[in-house]
N, C-alpha and C positions, 0 to 999 in steps of 0.2 A: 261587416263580413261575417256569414255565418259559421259555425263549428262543420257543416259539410264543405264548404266550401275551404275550408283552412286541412281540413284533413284530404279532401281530395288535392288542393294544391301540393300538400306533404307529401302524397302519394305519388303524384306526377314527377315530382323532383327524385324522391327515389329511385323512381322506375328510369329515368333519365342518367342518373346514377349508377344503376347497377346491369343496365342495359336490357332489352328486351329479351325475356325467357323464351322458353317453349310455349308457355301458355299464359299471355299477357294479359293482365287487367282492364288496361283500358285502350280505347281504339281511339286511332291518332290521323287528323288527317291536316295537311296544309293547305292553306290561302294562301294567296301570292298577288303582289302587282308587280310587273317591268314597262316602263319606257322604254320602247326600242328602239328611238330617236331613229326615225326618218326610212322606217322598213318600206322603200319605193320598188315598185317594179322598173325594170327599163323604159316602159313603153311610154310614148306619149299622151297623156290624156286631155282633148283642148279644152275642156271643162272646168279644170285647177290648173293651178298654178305647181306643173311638175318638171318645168322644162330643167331644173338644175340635175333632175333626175332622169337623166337620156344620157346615152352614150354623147351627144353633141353638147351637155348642157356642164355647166363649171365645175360639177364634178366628177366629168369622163365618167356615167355611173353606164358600166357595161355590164355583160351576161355573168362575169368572171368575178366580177366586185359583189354584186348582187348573191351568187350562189356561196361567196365570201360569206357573208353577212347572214345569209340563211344558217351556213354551219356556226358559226359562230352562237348565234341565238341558241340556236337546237342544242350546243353543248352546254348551254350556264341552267337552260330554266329545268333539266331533269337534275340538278342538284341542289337548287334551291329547297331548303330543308330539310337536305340529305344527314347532317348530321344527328336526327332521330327522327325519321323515315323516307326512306332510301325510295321512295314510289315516284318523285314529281308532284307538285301542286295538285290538288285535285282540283283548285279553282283556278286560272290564273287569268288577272283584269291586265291586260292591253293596250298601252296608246301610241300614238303616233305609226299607225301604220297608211298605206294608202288606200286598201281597196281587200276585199274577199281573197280575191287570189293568191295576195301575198301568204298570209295566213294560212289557207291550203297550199302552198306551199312548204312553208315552214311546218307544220303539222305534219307531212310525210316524209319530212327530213329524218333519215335514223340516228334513233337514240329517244324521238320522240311518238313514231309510224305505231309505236310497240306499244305506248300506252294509251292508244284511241283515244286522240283527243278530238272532243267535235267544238264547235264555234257558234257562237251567237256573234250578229256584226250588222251591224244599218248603219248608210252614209249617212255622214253629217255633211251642213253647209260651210263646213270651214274653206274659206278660199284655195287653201294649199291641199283640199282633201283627206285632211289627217282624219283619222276618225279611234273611238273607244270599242274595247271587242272583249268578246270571256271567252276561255278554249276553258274546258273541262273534260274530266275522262269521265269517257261513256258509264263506265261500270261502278261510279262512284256520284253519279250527279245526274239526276229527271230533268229537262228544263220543261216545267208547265206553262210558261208563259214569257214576253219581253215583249221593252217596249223603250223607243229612244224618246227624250227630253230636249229642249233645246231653250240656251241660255241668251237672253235677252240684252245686247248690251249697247254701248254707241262709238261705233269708229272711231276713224280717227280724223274724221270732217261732222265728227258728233250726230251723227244721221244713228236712227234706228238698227240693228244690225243681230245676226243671230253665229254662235261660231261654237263649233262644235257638239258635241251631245255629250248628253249625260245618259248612258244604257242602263236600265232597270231590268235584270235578271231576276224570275223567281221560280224555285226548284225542291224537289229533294233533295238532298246531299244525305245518303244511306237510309235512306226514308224521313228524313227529319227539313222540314220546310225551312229553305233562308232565300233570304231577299239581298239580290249582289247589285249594288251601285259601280258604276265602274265612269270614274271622272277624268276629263283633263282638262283643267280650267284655263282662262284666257291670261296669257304669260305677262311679263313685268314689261314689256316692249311702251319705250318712253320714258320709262320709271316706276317704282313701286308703289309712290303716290298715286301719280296718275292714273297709274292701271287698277289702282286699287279698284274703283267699284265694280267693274266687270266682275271680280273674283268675286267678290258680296254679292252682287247679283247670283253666281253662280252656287255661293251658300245657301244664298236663301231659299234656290230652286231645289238644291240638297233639302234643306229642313221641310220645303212644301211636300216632298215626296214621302220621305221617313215618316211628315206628321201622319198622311192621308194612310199610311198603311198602318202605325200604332192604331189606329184612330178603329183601323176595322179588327184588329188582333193584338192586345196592347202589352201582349208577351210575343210579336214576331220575333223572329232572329234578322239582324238586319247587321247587313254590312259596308260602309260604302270606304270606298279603293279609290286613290288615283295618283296620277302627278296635280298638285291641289296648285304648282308655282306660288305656294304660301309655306309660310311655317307654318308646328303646333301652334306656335304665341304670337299668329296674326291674326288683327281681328276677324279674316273670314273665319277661321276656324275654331278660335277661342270665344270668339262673341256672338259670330252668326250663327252659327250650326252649335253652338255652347258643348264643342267635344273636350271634357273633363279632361285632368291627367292624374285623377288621385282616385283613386278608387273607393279612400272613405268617404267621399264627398257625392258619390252616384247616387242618386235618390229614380225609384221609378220613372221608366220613361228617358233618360239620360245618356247620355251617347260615350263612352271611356275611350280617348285618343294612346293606348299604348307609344306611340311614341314622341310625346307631348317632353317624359322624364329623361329620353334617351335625347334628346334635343337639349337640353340642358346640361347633358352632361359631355357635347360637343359631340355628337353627334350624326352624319349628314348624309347623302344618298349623290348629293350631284354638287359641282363648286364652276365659281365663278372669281374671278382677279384674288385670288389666295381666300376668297371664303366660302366655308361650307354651308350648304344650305340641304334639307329637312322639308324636301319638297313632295315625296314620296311616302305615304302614310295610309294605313290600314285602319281606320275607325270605326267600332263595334256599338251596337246596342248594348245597353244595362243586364238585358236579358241574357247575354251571352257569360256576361261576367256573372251574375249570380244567378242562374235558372231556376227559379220554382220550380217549370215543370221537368226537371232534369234534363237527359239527353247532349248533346254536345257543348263544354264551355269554353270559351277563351283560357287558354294557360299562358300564354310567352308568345312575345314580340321578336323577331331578328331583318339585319342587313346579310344581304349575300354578296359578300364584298373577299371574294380568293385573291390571292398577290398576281396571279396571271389576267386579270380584270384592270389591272393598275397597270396607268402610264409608268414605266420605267427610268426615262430618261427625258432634259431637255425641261422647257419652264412650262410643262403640265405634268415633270412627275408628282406621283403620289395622288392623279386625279384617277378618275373612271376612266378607260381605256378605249375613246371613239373610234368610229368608225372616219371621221374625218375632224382634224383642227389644226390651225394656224395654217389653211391651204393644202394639209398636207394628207395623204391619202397615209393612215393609220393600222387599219385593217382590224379593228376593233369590236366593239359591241356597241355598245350603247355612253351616252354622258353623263346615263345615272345608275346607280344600284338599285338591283329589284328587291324589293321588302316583304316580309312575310309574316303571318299569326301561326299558328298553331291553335287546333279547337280539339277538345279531346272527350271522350266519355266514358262510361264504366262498361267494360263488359261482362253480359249478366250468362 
């Protein structure tokens, strides 16, 4: 760790500290990912598999439930990060939605109409239509380019098979070039064994991308986001994609998992039969954490977890507050907490 790097941390703490002046030092902006478990439109689409998501389908999803669900989203993600800058994500990675519409939907919902959010989004083949997206405000973020991935895996009649994408965003963010991965990896369905390689495949498709672009700029900023349905301390993420959690330990080139230590210390985003799990994760290039060429660095990791996000009552209090569980219509958000970085730099 260098002496700037230890004084600019000092600094950022401070300024956190003593709260933002008239004429603050350094500009601050948020990354964000949410899972927004199952953001379906009503309609039918005979292409996936959406029928649960019809007024006709198991769970009665009408015009009424659906605009539910809109507001709900629209109120959690303009405060994700609010407790040191009040603006909304200026990036924020996306899964589990079904299609464009939803999204422009949700985008002119108010509370969010106000901060011009625009959208990157290509379908993937996932059988149920889910797919990965980035919403960004217009006046804080360039998109140069995008591009979807897709993960390689075998059914579960062991046949060939490809499910979902991995979107490669690359942009300004206030004139300073970052490269946004935005994941959801294939879930524990069967077991965490079993399903393991899929997720390894879908690391290694991770590290193939991160390598091919260090490879052309070996000081990019590179980000990649998602629901990973791994821990920090699984091997897709500790061994395949080698995302650190110590910081003295980053050597060039190295990828820092911020919340590798927050997992450790019980830590989690989503739960399943009374355990939490650290499925939700934000992991940066080296380059973020210590930047030669200055410009924006990693300072702090957080969960957006308010007590009105929480189950209250019955044998999922104290979970994430769905939109549906145990059959029963919830009226909720999501079954996981969305997570956030903070990148910050000097203003000159």
């Amino acid at each position: 760790m260098t002496i700037k790097h230890i004084l600019f941390t000092t600094l950022f703490g401070l300024l956190l500290t003593v709260g933002f002046g008239q004429k603050p030092k350094y500009k601050v902006q948020t990354i964000a990912f949410y899972n927004l478990e199952n953001l379906f439109d009503t309609i039918r689409n005979e292409e996936i598999n959406d029928i649960d998501f019809t007024p006709q389908g198991s769970y009665g999803w009408d015009s009424k439930k659906y605009d539910n669900k809109l507001q709900n989203m629209s109120s959690v993600i303009p405060k994700i990060g609010a407790n040191v800058i009040d603006e909304g994500p200026a990036i924020l990675g996306v899964c589990e939605i079904e299609n464009r519409g939803v999204l422009e939907d949700l985008v002119a919902m108010p509370g969010l109409k106000e901060r011009n959010y625009q959208i990157v989004h290509e379908d993937s083949p996932d059988e149920r239509g889910i797919d990965c997206a980035l919403l960004y405000q217009a006046d804080k973020f360039t998109v140069e380019s995008h591009k979807s991935f897709f993960t390689k895996i075998r059914d579960r009649g062991g046949k060939p098979d490809y499910t979902r994408d991995v979107l490669l965003v690359t942009g300004l963010l206030d004139g300073e070039r970052f490269h946004f991965l935005v994941n959801h990896w294939p879930s524990r369905s069967g077991g965490e064994k079993v399903s393991m390689p899929n997720r390894i495949a879908s690391a290694e498709l991770n590290k193939e991308i991160i390598d091919s672009i260090k490879l052309a700029d070996p000081t990019a900023k590179i980000v990649t986001m998602g629901d990973f349905n791994d821990d920090p301390v699984s091997p897709s993420m500790k061994k395949v994609l080698n995302a650190k959690g110590n910081k003295k330990l980053l050597q060039e080139g190295d990828l820092y998992n911020p919340f590798f230590t927050k997992y450790k210390k019980g830590f989690g985003t989503t739960a399943w039969r009374d355990a939490w799990s650290l499925f939700d994760q934000i992991v940066v290039s080296e380059s973020l954490v210590f930047p030669d060429n200055g410009g924006y660095q990693y300072i702090n990791a957080g969960r957006h977890n308010p007590d009105h996000m929480l189950q209250t009552k019955g044998r999922f209090k104290g979970y994430p507050k769905r939109t549906h569980a145990g059959g029963e219509y919830l009226n909720g958000y999501s079954d996981h907490f969305p997570v956030y970085i903070y990148v910050a730099k000097e203003v000159k």
